[in-house]
N, C-alpha and C positions, 0 to 999 in steps of 0.2 A: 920068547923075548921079542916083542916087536921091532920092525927092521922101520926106520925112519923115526923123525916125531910122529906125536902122538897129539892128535887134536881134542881138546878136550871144549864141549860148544853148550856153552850155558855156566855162568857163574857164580851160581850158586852156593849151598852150603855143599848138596854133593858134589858138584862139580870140582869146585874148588878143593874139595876132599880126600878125592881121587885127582885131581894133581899135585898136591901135596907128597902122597904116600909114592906117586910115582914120578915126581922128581927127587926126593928122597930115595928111591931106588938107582940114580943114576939116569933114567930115563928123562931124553929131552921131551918138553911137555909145550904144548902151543895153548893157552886160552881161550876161546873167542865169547863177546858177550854182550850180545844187543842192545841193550842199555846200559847202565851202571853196574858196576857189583851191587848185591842188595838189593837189587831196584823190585824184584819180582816178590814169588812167595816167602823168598829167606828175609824180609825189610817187617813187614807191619805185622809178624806173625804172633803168637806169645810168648814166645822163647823159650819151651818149656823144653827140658829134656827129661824125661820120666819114662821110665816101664810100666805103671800101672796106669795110662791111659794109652797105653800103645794097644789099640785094636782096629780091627777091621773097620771103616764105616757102615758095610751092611751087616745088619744084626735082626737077632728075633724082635720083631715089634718096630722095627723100623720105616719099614715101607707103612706100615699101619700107621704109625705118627705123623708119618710125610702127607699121609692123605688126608690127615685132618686137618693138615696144613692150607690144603686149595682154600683161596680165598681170602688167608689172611697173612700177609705180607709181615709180620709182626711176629708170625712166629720162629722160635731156633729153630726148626728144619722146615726150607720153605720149599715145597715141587711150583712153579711157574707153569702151567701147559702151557705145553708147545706140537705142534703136526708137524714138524721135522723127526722125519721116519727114523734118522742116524739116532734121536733122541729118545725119541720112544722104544728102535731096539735096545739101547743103550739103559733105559729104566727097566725093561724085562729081563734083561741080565744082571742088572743089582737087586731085582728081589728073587730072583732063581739062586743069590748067590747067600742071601739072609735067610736063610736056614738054620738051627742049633748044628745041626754038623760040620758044615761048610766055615760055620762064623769060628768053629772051634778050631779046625783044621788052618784057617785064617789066624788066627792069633798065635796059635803053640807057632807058628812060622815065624810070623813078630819075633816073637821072644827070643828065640832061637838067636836072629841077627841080630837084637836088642844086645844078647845077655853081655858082650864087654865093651857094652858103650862107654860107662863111665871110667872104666881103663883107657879106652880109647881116649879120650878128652884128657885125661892126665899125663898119655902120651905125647896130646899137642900142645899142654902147656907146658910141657919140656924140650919142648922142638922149635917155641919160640912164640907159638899161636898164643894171642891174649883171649882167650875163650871165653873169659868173665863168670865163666859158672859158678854160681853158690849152690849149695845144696841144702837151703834153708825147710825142704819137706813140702809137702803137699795137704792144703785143711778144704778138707769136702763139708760144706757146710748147705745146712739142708732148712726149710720153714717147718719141716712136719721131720717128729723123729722114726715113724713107721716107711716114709720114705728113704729118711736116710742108714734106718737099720736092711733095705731091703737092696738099697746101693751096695753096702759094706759085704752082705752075704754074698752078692754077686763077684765081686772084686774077692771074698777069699776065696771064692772055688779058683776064679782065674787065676789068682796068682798063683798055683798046687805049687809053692814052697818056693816060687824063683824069685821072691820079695816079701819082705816084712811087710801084714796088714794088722790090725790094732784087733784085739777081740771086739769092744763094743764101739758103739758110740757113746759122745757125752752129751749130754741133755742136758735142757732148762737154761738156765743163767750161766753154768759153765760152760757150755758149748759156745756164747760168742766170745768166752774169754780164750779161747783156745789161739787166736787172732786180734791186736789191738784195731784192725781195720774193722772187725765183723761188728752187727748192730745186733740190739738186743731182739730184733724178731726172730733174731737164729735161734731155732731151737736143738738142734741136733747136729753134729757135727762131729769128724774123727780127723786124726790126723797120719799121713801116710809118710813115715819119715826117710828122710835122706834122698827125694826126690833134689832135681834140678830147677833153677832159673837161667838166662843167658841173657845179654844182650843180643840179638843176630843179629843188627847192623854189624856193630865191631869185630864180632865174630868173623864174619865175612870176610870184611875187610884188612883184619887181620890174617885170615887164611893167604887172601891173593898176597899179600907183605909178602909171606913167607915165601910163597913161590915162589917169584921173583928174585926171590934172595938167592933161592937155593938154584937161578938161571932159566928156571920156568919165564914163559912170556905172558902178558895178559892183557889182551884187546877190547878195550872198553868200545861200546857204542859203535860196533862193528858186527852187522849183519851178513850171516852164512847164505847165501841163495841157491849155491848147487854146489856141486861136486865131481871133482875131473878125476877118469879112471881111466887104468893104462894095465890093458891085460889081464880086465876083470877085478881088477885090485884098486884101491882108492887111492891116488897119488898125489890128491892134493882138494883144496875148497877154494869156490867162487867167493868172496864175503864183498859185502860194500865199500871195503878199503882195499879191494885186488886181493887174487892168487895166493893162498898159503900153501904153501906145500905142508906134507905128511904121508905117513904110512901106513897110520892106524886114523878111527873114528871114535870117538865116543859122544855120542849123546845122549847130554844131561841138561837141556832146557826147559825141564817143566812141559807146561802147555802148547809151546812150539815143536816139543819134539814131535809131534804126529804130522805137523809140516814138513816138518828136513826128511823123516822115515820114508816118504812118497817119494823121495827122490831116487831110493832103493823097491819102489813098488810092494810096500806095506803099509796099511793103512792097524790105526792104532786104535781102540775105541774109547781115548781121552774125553773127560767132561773136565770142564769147571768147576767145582766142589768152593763157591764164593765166598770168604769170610772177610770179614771186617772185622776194624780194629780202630781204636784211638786212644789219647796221653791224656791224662789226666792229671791236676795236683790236687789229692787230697788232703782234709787237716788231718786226719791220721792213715799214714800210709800203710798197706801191708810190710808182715813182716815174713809174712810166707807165699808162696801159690798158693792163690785161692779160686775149688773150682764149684760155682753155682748151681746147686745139681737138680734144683727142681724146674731153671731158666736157662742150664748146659751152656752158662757164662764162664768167663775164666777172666781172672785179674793178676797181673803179673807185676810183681814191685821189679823195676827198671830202669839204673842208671836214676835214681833221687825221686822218678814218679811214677806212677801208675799206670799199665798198658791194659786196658778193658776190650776185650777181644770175645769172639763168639757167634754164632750162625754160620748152616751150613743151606747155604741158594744155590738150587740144581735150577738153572734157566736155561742152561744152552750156554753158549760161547759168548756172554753180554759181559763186557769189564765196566760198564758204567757204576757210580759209586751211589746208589739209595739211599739218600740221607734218611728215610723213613726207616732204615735198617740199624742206622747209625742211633736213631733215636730208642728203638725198639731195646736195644743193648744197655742204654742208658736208664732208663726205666726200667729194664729189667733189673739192673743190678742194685737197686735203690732203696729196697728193702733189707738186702745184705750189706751194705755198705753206706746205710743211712742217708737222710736229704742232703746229697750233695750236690742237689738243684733246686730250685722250686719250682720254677716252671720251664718246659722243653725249648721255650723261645730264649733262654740263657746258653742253650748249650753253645752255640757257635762263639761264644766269647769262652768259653770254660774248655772246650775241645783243642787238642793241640794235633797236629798228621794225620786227621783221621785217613785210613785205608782203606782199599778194598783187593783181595787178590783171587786170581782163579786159580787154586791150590788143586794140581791134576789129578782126577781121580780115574780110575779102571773099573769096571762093573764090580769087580768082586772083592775090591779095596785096598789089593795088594800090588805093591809094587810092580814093575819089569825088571829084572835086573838081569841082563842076559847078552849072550851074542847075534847078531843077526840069523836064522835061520841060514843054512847053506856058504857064511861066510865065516873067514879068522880076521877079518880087519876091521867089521863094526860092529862096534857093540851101542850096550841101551840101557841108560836109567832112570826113571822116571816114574810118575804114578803114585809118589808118596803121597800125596793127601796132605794131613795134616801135621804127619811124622818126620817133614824134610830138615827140620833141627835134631831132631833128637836122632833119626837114622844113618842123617847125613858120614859119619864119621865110620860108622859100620858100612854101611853100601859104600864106602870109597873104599875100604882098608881090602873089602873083599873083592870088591870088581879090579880096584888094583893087581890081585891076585890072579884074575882069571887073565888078564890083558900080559901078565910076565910071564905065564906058566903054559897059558893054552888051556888050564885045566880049571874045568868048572867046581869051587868050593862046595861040598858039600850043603855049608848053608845055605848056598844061593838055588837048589834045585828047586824049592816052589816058586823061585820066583820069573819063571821061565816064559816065554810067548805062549798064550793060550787064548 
């Protein structure tokens, strides 16, 4: 049980996750969070909560696709060179980590901390969280149907039995009816049912409600800069609004936590894994997630419209927003979703928030979820990628765990400092 508050620094979905479960345990909880709730990777994401695209980012054929990326800014996985050395070791450990073994050993972990997510969410909508989730299914919808029967084979080995996948796919004319959003160039398509959508705005926002209710605190637009320790032990935070005291650590800021970790003299080998996103109203909206699988687009129907989200841009630590990215997305998706342009100089009137976030990624695509090396007062979560909605409520429930107990969960052991 830890002796003081307990500082929880990033406000995010996990963030906010794990101070939930542990102010619900009694435990006094301090927030802190540099911008807004929401404001970072949990705001412009696609709100998906799914087991069947919970995977590693490096995989077989990956690094190979990335390379044929150089040069064209347009495509879904773009590599930028860069001679920043952190970077380049940083790309030799994501393809040392794209392996069939590695990526395998990488995903049965996923799953592992995946498998009671969606208990988990029904948990918080009993505790008060307006979590918004529908579970209206997942349609992979594909231009060629050799492509998308060679998706489907892939996703059923993965899944060996921890989720329903469809035997085939449907071709020709019924595969775009599978979806009133999908256009007739669909040729191929399955559907993956009982998957999740969410709002994560409200999500979020929702979460921090709850805290607060439950006496947790939560420090909007107040930056952590150091950290004052008394006896080897952490007794309190520097932030931009003065002095918080506490007794415990946890950080859970995304992209920042490799900043605050140096203040403990480790250094984290975090990328920005860049995606975008934006709002759309189409005249026929989705009724499902739908995810683009030969342009690795994803369209998420959301609170009345449309969130078109997709690309992953390894540049280095750049948060500036590409509209040529933004465009790229749109285009891409135009074929599955019919002319709902004509031409790319409409979009900036038809685009609603468009985004950009640096979603942190680790060389080998798996989280951190652990204590600090040689300490019981800090711990670290971090590293989701792309997963930080749909993991969020599992990485809290369990690091909750390890922070009452002392004792490392079981599930949490691949996800350790390495």
């Amino acid at each position: 049980m830890p002796i003081g508050p307990v500082l929880v620094v990033g406000g995010g979905v996990v963030g906010l996750s794990l101070a939930h479960y542990l102010t619900a345990a009694g435990i006094e909880v301090e927030v802190v969070e540099r911008s807004g709730l929401a404001s970072g990777a949990s705001w412009g994401n696609a709100g998906w909560v799914c087991l069947s695209h919970s995977t590693p980012v490096p995989g077989p054929g990956v690094v190979r696709y990335g390379l044929r990326s150089l040069g064209r800014p347009d495509s879904p996985l773009y590599l930028r060179p860069s001679a920043d050395p952190r970077f380049l070791a940083w790309l030799w450990r994501f393809w040392r980590s794209s392996g069939e073994s590695t990526f395998r050993r990488g995903y049965a972990a996923l799953a592992d901390l995946n498998r009671p997510t969606f208990d988990l969410f029904e948990e918080l909508a009993d505790a008060g969280v307006d979590t918004t989730l529908r579970r209206p299914g997942l349609v992979h919808a594909f231009l060629s149907a050799d492509e998308a029967r060679h998706h489907l084979r892939i996703q059923q080995v993965m899944a060996s039995g921890r989720y329903d996948m469809p035997e085939d796919v449907v071709e020709g004319d019924e595969a775009h009816r599978l979806d009133p959003a999908l256009s007739p160039e669909v040729r191929a398509a399955y559907l993956v049912r009982g998957e999740g959508v969410l709002d994560p705005r409200r999500l979020v926002e929702s979460l921090g409600e709850v805290v607060r209710d439950a006496g947790g605190k939560v420090h909007e637009h107040v930056e952590v800069t150091g950290f004052r320790t008394v006896g080897g032990r952490v007794a309190g935070a520097r932030t931009s609004a003065g002095d918080i005291d506490c007794g415990s650590v946890v950080i859970a800021a995304g992209m920042w936590s490799s900043r605050l970790l140096r203040h403990f003299g480790l250094r984290l080998p975090l990328q920005a894994g860049k995606g975008y996103s934006f709002t759309v109203e189409l005249e026929t909206a989705p009724e499902h997630s739908l995810y683009f699988g030969d342009r690795r687009i994803v369209a998420s129907p959301i609170g009345g419209t449309t969130r078109l989200a997709g690309t992953m841009e390894l540049s280095g630590d750049d948060r500036r927003l590409n509209w040529q990215r933004i465009v790229a997305i749109a285009r891409g998706s135009r074929r599955y979703l019919g002319r709902w342009f004509e031409d790319q100089d409409d979009l900036p009137t038809l685009i609603r928030d468009p985004w950009v976030g640096g979603r942190p990624l680790l060389p080998d695509g798996l989280p951190v979820i652990d204590r600090l090396p040689g300490r019981d007062d800090v711990f670290l979560a971090t590293g989701h990628g792309m997963l930080g909605v749909t993991l969020g409520p599992a990485t809290g429930r369990a690091l909750a765990d390890y922070v009452l107990s002392g004792r490392r969960p079981p599930v949490l052991a691949p996800f350790g400092f390495r």
